[in-house]
N, CA, C and O atoms as a GROMACS GRO file, in nm:
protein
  576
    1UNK      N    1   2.078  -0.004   0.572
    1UNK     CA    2   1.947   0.053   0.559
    1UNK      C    3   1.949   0.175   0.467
    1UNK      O    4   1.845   0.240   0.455
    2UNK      N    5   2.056   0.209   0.404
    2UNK     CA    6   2.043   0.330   0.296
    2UNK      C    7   1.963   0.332   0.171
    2UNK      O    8   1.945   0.429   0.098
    3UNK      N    9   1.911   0.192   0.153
    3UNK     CA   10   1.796   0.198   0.020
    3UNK      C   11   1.671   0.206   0.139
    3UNK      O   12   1.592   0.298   0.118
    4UNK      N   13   1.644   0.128   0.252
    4UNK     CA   14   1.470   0.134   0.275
    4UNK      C   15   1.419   0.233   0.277
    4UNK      O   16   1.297   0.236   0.259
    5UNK      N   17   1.507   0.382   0.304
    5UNK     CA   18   1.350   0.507   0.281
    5UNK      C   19   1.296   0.527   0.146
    5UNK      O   20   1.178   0.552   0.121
    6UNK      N   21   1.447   0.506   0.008
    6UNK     CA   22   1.397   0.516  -0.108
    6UNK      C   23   1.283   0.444  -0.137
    6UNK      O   24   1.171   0.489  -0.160
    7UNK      N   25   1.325   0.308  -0.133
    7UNK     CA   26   1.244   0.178  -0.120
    7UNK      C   27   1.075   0.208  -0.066
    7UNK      O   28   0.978   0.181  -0.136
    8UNK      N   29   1.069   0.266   0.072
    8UNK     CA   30   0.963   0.298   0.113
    8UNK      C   31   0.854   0.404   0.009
    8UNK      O   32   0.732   0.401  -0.009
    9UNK      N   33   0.961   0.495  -0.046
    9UNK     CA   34   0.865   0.617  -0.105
    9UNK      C   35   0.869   0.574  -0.223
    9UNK      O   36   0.817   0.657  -0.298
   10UNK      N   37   0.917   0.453  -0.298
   10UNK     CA   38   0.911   0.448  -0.459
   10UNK      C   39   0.753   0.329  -0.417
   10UNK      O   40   0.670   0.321  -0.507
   11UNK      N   41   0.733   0.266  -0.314
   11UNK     CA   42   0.583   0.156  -0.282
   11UNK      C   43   0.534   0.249  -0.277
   11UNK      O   44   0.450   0.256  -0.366
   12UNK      N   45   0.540   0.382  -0.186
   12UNK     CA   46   0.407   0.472  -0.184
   12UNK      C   47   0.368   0.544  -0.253
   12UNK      O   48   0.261   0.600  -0.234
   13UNK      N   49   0.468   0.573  -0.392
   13UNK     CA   50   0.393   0.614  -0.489
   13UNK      C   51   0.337   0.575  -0.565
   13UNK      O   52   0.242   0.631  -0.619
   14UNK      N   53   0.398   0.422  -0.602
   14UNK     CA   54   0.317   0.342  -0.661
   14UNK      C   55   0.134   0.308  -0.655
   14UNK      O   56   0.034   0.289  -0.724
   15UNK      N   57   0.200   0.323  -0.476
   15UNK     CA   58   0.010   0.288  -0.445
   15UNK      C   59  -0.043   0.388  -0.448
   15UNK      O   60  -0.165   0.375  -0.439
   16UNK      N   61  -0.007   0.498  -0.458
   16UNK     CA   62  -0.099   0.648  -0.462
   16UNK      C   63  -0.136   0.640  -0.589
   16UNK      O   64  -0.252   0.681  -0.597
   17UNK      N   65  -0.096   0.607  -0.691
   17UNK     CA   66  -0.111   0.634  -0.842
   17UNK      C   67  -0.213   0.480  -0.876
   17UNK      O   68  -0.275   0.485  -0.982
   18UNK      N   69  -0.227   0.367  -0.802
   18UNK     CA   70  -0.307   0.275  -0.819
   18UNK      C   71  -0.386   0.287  -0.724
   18UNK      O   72  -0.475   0.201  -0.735
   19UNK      N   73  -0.400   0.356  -0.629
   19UNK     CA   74  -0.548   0.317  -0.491
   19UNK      C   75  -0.619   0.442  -0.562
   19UNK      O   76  -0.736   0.463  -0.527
   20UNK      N   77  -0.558   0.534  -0.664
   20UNK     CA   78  -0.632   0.686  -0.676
   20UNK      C   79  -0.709   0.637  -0.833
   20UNK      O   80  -0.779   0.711  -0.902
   21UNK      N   81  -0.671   0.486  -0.865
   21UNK     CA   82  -0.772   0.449  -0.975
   21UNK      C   83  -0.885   0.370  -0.942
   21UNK      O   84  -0.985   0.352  -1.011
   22UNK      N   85  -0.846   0.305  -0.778
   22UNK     CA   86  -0.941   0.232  -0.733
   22UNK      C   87  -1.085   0.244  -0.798
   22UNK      O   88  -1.108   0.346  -0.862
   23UNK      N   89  -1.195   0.136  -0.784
   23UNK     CA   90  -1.268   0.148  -0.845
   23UNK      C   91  -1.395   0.078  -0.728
   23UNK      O   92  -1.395  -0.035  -0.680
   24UNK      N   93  -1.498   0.191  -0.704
   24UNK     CA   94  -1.592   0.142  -0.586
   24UNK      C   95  -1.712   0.014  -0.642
   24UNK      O   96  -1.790  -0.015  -0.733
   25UNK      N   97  -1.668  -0.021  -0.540
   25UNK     CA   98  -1.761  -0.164  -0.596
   25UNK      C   99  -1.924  -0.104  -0.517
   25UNK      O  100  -2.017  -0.090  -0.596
   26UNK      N  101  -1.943  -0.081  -0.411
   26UNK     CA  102  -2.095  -0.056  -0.361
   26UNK      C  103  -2.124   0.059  -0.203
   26UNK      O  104  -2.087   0.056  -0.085
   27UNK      N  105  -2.158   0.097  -0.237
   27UNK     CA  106  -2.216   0.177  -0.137
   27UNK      C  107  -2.329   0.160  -0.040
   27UNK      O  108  -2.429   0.107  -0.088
   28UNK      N  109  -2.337   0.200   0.113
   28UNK     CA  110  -2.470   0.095   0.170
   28UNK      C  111  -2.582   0.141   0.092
   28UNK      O  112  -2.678   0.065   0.084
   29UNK      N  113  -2.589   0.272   0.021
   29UNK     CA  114  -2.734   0.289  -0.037
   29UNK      C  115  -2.752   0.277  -0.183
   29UNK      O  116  -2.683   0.193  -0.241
   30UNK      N  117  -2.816   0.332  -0.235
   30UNK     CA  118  -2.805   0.333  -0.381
   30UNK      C  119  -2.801   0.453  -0.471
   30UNK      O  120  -2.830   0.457  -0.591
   31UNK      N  121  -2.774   0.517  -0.421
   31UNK     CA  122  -2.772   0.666  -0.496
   31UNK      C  123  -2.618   0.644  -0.505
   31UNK      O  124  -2.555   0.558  -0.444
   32UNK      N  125  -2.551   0.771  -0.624
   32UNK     CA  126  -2.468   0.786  -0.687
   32UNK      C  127  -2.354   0.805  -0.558
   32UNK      O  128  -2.395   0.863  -0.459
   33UNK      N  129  -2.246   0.768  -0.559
   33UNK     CA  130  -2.121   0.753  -0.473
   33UNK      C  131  -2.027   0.837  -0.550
   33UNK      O  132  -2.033   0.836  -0.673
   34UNK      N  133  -1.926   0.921  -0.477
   34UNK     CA  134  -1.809   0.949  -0.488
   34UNK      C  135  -1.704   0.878  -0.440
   34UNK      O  136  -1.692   0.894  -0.318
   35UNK      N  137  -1.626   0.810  -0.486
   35UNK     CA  138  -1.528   0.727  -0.441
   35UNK      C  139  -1.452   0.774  -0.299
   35UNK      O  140  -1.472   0.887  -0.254
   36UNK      N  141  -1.404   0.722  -0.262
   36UNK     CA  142  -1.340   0.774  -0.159
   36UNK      C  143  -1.160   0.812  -0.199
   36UNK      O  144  -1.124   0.780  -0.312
   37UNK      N  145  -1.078   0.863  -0.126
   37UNK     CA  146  -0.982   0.957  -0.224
   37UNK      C  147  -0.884   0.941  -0.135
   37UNK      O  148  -0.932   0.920  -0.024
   38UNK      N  149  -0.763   0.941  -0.135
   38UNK     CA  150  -0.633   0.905  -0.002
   38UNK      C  151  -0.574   1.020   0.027
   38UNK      O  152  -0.535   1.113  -0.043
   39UNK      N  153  -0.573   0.993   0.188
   39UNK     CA  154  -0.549   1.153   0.269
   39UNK      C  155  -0.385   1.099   0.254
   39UNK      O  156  -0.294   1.150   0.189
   40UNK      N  157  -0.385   0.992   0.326
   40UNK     CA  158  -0.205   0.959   0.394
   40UNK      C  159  -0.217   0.777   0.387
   40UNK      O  160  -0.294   0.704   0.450
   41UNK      N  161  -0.140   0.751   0.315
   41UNK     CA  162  -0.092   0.645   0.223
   41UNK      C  163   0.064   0.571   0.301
   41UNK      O  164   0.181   0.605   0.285
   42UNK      N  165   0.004   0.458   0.390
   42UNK     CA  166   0.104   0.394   0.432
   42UNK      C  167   0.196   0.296   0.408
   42UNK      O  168   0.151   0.181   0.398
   43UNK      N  169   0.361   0.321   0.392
   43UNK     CA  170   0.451   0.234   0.307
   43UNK      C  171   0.396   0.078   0.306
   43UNK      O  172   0.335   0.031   0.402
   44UNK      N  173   0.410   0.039   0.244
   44UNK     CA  174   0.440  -0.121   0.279
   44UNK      C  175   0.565  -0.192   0.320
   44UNK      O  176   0.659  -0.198   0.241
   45UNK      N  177   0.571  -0.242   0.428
   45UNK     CA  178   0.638  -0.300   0.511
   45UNK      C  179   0.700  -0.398   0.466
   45UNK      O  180   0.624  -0.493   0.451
   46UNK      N  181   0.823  -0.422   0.432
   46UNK     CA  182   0.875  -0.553   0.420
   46UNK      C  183   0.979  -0.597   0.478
   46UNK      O  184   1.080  -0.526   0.482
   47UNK      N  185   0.975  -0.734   0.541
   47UNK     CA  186   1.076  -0.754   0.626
   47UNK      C  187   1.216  -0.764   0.508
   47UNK      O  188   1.213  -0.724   0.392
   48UNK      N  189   1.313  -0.820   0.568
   48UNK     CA  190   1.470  -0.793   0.531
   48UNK      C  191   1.406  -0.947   0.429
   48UNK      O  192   1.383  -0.946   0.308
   49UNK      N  193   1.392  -1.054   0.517
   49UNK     CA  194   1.336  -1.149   0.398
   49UNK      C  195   1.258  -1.110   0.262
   49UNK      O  196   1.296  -1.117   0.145
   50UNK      N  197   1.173  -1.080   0.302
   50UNK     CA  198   1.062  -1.048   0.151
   50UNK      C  199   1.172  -0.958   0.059
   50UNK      O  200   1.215  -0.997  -0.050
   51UNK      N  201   1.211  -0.822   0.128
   51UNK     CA  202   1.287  -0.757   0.016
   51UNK      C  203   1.385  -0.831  -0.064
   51UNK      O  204   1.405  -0.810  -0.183
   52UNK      N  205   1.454  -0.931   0.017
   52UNK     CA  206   1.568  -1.022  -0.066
   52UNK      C  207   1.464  -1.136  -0.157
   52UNK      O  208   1.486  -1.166  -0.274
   53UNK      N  209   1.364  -1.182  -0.085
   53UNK     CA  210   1.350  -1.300  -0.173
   53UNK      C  211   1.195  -1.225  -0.296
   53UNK      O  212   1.112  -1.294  -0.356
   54UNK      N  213   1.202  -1.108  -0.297
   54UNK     CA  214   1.088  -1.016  -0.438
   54UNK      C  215   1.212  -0.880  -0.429
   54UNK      O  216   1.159  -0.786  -0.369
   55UNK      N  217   1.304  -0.859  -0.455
   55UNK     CA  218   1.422  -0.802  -0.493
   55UNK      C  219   1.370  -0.787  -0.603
   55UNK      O  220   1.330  -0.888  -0.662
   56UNK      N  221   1.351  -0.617  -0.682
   56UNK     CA  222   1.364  -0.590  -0.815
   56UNK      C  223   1.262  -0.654  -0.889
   56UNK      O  224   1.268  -0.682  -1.008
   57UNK      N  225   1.181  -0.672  -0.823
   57UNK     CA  226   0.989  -0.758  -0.894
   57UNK      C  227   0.922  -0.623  -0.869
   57UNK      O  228   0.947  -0.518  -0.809
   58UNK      N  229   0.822  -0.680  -0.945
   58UNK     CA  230   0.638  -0.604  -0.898
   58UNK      C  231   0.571  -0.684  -0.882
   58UNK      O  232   0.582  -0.780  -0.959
   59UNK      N  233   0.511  -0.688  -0.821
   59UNK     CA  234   0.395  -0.797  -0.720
   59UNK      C  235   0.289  -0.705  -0.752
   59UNK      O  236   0.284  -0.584  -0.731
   60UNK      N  237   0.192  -0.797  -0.814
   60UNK     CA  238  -0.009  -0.740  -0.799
   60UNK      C  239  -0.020  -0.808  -0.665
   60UNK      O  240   0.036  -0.908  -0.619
   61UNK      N  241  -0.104  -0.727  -0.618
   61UNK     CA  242  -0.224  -0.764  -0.525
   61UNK      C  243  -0.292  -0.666  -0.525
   61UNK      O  244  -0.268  -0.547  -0.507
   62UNK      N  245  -0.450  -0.765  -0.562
   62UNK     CA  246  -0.566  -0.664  -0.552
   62UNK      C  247  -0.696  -0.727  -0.403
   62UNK      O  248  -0.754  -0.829  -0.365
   63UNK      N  249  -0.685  -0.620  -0.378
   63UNK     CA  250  -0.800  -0.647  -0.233
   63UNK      C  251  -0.918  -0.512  -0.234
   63UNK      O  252  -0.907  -0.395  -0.269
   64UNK      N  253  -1.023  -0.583  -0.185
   64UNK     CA  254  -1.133  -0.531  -0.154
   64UNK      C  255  -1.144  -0.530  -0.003
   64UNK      O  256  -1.128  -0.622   0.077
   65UNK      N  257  -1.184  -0.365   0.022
   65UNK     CA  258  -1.144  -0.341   0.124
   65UNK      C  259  -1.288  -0.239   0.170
   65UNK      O  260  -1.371  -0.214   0.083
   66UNK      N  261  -1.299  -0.203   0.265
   66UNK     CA  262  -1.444  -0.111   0.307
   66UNK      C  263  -1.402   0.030   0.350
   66UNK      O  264  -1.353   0.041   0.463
   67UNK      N  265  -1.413   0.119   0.288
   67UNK     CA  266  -1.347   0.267   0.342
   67UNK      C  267  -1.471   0.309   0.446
   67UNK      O  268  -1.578   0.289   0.388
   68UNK      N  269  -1.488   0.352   0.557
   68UNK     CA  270  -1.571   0.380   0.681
   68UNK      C  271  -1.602   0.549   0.604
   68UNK      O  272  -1.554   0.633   0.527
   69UNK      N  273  -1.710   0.521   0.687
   69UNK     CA  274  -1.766   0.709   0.691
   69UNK      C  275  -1.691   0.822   0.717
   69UNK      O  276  -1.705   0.937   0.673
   70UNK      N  277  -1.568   0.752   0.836
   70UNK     CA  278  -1.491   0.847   0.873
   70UNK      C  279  -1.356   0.839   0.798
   70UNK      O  280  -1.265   0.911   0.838
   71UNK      N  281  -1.334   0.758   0.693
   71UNK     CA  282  -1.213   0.775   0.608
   71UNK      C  283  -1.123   0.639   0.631
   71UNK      O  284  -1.047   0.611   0.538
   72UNK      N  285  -1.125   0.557   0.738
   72UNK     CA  286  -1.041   0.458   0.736
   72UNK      C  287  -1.080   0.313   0.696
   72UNK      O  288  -1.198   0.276   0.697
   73UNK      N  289  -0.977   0.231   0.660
   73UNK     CA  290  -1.012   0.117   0.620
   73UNK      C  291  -1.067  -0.007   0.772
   73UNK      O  292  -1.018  -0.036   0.882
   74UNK      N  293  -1.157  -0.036   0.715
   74UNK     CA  294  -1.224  -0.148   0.833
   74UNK      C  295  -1.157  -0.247   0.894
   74UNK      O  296  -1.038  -0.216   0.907
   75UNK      N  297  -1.186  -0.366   0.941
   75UNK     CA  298  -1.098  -0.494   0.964
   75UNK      C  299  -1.131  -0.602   0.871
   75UNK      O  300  -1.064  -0.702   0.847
   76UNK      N  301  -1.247  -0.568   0.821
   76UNK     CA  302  -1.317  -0.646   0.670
   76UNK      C  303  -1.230  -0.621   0.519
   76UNK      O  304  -1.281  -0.555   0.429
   77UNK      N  305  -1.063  -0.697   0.504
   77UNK     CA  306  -1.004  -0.656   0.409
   77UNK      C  307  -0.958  -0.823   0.338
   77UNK      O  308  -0.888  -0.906   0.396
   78UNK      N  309  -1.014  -0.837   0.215
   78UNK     CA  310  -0.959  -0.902   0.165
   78UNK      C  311  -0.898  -0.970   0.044
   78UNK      O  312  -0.969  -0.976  -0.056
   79UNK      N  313  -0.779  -1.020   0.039
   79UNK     CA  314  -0.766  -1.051  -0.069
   79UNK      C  315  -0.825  -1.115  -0.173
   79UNK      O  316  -0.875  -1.228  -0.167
   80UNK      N  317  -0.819  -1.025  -0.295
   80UNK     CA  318  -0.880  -1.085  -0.426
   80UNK      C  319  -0.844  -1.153  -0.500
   80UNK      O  320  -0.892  -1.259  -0.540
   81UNK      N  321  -0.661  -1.041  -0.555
   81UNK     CA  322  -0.546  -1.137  -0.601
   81UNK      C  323  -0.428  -1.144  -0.551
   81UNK      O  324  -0.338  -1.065  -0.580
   82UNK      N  325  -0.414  -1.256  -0.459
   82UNK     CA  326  -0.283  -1.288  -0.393
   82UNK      C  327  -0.172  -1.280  -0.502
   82UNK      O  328  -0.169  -1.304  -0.622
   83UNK      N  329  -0.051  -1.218  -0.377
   83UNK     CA  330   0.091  -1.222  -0.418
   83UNK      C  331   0.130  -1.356  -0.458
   83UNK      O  332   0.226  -1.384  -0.529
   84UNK      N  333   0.036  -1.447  -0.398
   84UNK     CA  334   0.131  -1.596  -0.425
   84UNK      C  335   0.242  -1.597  -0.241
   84UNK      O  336   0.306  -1.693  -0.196
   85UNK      N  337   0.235  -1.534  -0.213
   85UNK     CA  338   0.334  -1.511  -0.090
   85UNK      C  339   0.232  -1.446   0.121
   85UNK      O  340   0.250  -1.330   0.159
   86UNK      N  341   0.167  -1.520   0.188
   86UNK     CA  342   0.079  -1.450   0.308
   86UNK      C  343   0.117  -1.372   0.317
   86UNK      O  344   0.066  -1.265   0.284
   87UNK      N  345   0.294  -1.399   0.397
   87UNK     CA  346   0.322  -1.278   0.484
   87UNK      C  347   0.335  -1.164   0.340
   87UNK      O  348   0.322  -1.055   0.395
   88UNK      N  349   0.348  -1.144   0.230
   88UNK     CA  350   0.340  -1.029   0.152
   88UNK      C  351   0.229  -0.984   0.143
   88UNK      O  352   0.205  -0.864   0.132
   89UNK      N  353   0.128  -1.093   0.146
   89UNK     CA  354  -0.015  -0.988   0.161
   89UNK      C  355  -0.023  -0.961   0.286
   89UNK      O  356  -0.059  -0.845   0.302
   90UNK      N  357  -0.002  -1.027   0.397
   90UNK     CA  358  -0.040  -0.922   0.538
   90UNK      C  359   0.014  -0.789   0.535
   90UNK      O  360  -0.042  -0.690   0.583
   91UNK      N  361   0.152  -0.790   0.465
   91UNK     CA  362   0.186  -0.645   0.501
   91UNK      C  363   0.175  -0.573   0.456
   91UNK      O  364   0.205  -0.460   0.496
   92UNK      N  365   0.096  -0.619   0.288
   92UNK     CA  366  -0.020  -0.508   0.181
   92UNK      C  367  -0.158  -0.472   0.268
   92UNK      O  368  -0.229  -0.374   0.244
   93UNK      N  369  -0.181  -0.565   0.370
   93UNK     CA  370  -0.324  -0.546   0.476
   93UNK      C  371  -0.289  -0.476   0.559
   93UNK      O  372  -0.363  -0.389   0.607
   94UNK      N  373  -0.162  -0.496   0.599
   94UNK     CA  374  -0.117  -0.404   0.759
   94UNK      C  375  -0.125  -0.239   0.700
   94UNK      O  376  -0.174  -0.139   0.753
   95UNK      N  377  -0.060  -0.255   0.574
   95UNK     CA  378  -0.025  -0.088   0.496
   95UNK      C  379  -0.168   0.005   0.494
   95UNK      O  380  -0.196   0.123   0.517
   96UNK      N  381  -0.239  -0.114   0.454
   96UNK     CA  382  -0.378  -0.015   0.404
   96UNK      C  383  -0.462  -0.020   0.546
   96UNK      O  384  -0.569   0.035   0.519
   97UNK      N  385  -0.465  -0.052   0.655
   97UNK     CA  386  -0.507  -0.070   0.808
   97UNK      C  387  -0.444   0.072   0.841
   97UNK      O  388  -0.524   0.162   0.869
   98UNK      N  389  -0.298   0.101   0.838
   98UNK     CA  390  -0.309   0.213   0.853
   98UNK      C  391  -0.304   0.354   0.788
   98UNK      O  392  -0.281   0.464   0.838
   99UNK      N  393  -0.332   0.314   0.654
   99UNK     CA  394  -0.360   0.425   0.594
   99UNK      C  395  -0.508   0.512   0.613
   99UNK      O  396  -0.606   0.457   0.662
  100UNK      N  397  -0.510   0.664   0.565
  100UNK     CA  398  -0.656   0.718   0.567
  100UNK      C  399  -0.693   0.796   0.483
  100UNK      O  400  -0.609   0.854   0.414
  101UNK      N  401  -0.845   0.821   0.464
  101UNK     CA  402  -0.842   0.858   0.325
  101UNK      C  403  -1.013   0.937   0.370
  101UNK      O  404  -1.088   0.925   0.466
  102UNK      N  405  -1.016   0.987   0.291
  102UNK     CA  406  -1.166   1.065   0.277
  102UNK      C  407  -1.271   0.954   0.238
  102UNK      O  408  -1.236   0.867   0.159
  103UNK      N  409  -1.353   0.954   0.272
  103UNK     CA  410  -1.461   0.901   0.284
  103UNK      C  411  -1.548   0.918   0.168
  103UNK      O  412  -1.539   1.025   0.108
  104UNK      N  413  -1.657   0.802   0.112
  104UNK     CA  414  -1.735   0.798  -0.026
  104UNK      C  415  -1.814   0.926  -0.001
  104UNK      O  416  -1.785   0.967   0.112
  105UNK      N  417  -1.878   0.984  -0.046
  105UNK     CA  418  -1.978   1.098  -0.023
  105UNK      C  419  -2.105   1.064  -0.148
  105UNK      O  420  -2.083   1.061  -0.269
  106UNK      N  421  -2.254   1.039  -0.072
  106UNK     CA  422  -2.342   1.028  -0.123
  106UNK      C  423  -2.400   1.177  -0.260
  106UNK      O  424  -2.298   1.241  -0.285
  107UNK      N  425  -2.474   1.212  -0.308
  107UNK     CA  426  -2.527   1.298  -0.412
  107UNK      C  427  -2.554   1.410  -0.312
  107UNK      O  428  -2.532   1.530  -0.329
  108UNK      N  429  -2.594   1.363  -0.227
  108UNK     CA  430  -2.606   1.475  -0.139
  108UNK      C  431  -2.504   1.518   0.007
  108UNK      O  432  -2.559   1.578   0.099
  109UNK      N  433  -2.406   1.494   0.013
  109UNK     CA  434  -2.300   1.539   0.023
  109UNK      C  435  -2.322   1.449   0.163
  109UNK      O  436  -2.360   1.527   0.250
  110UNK      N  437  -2.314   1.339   0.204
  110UNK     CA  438  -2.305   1.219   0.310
  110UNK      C  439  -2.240   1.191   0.309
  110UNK      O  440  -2.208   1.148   0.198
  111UNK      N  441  -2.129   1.174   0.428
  111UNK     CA  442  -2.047   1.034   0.443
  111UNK      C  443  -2.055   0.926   0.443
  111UNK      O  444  -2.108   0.898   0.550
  112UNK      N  445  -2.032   0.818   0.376
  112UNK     CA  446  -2.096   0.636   0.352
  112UNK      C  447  -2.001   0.580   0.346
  112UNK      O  448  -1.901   0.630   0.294
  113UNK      N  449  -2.003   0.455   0.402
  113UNK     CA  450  -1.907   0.350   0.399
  113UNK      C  451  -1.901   0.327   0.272
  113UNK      O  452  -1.977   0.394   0.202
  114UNK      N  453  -1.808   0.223   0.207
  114UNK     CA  454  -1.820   0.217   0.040
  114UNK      C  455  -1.680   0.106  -0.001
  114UNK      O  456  -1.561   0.133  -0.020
  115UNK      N  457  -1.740  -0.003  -0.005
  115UNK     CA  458  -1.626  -0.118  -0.050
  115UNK      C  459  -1.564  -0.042  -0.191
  115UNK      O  460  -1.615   0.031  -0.275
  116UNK      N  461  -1.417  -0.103  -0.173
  116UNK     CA  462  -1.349   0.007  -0.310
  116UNK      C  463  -1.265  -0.156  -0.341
  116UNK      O  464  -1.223  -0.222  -0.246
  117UNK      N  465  -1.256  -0.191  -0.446
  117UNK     CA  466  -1.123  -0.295  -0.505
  117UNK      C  467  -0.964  -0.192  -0.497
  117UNK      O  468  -0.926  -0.097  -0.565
  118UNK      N  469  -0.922  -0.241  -0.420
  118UNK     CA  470  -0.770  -0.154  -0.479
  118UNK      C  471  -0.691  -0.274  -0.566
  118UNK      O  472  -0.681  -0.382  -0.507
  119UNK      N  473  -0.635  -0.265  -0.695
  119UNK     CA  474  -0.543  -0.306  -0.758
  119UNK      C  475  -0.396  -0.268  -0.744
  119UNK      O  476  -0.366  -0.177  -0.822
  120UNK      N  477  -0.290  -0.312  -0.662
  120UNK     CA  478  -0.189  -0.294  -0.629
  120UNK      C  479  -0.049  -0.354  -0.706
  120UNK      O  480  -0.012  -0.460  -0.756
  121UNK      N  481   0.002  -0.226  -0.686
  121UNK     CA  482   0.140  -0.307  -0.800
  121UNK      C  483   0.239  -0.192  -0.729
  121UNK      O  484   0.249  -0.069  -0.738
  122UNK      N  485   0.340  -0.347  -0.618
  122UNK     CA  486   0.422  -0.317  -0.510
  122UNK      C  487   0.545  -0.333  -0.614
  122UNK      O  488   0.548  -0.436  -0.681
  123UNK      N  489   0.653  -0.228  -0.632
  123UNK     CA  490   0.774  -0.227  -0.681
  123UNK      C  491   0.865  -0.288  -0.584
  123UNK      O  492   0.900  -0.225  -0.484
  124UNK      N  493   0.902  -0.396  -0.607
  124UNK     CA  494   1.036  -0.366  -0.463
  124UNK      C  495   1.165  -0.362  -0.515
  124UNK      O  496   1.206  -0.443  -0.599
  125UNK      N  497   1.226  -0.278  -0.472
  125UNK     CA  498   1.351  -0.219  -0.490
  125UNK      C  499   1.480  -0.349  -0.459
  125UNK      O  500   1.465  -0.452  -0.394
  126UNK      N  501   1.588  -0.306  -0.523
  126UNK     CA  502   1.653  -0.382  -0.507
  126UNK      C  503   1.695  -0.439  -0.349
  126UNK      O  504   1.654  -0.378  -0.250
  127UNK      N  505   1.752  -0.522  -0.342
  127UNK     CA  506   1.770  -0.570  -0.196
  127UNK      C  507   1.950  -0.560  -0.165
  127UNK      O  508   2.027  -0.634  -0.226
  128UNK      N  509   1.993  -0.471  -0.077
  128UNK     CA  510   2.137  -0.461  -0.053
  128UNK      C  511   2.148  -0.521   0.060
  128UNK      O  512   2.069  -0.469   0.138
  129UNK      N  513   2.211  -0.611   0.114
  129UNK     CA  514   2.206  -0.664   0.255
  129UNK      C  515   2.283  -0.544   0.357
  129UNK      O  516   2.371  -0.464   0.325
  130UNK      N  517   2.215  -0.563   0.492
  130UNK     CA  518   2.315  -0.468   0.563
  130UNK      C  519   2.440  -0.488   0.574
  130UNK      O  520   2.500  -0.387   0.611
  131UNK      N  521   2.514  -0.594   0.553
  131UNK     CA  522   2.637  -0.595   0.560
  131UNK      C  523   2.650  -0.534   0.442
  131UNK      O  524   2.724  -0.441   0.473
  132UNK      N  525   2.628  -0.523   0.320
  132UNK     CA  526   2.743  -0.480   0.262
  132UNK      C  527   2.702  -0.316   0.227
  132UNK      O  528   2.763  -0.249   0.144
  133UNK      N  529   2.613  -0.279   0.289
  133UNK     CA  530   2.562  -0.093   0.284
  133UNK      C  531   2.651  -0.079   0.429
  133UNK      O  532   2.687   0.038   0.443
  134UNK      N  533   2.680  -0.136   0.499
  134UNK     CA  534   2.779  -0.108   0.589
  134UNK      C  535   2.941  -0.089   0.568
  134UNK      O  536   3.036  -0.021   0.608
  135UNK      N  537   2.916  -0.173   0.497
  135UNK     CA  538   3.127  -0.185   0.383
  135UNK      C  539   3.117  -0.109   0.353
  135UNK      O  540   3.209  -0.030   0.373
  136UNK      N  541   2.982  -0.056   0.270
  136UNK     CA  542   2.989   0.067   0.151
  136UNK      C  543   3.028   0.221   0.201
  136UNK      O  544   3.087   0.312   0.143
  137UNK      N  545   2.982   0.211   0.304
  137UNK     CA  546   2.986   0.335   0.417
  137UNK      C  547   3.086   0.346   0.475
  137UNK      O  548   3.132   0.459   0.488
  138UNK      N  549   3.173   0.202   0.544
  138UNK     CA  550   3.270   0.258   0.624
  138UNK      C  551   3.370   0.287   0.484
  138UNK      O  552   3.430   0.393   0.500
  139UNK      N  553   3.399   0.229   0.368
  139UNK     CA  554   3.460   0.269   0.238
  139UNK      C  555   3.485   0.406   0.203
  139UNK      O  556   3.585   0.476   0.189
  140UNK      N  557   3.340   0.424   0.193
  140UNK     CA  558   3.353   0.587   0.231
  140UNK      C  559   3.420   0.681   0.252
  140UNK      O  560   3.483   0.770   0.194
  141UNK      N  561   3.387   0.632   0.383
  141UNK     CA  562   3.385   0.727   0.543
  141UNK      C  563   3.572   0.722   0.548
  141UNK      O  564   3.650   0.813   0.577
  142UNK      N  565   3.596   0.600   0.513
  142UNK     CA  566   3.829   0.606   0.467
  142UNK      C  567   3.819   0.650   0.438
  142UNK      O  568   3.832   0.750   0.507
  143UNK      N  569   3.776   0.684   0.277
  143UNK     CA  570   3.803   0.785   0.171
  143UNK      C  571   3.824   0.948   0.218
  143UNK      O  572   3.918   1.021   0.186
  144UNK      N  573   3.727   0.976   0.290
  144UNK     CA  574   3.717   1.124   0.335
  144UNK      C  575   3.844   1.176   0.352
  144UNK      O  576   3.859   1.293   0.387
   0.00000   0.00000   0.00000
């Protein structure tokens, strides 16, 4: 497990630098919207499978998703452009379920729900199996 935290924070920057271009598709009213903006940005999850079998790829997925009044994403999330892979988009759905973010704000300074497209582009890091980040370590750990 000595690459997944890197692993974790090189997806979440990725998506901070693509959910912060997001682009709002509609607001419930019609006056001018402020997009909504990301408080706390949750990794994407990948099991030990996915990392080995998208090892060293970037994967798009873009989903339209509903940011709430109070900043979080709804249960209304869906994909636009599949990975080509479910379980990789569930766990692009699970990520943004628990992420939170500030809320659209109307002209006159309202909180509004506000469908946003996020365009996503998941890096995944190389894939080391645990056995051999375990060799690598006890290797090491002789050496000392």
């Amino acid at each position: 497990m000595k690459y997944f935290p890197k692993m974790q924070l090189l997806i979440a920057g990725f998506l901070v630098i693509l959910i912060s271009l997001a682009v709002p598709v509609m607001a419930n009213n019609n006056s001018p919207v402020t997009p909504p903006k990301i408080i706390s940005l949750a990794p994407v999850s990948l099991s030990d499978d996915l990392r080995e079998k998208y090892s060293e790829q970037t994967i798009m997925v873009k989903i339209k998703a509903t940011v709430s009044a109070i900043g979080i994403i709804d249960s209304d999330i869906k994909i636009i452009t599949s990975s080509g892979d479910a379980l990789f988009d569930q766990a692009v759905i699970d990520s943004m379920k628990q992420s939170v973010f500030s809320p659209a704000y109307t002209s006159d300074n309202q909180a509004v729900a506000c469908s946003i497209l996020f365009p996503l582009q998941i890096n995944v890091e190389k894939y080391v199996p645990d056995e051999q980040v375990n060799n690598e370590e006890t290797v090491k750990a002789a050496e000392r």
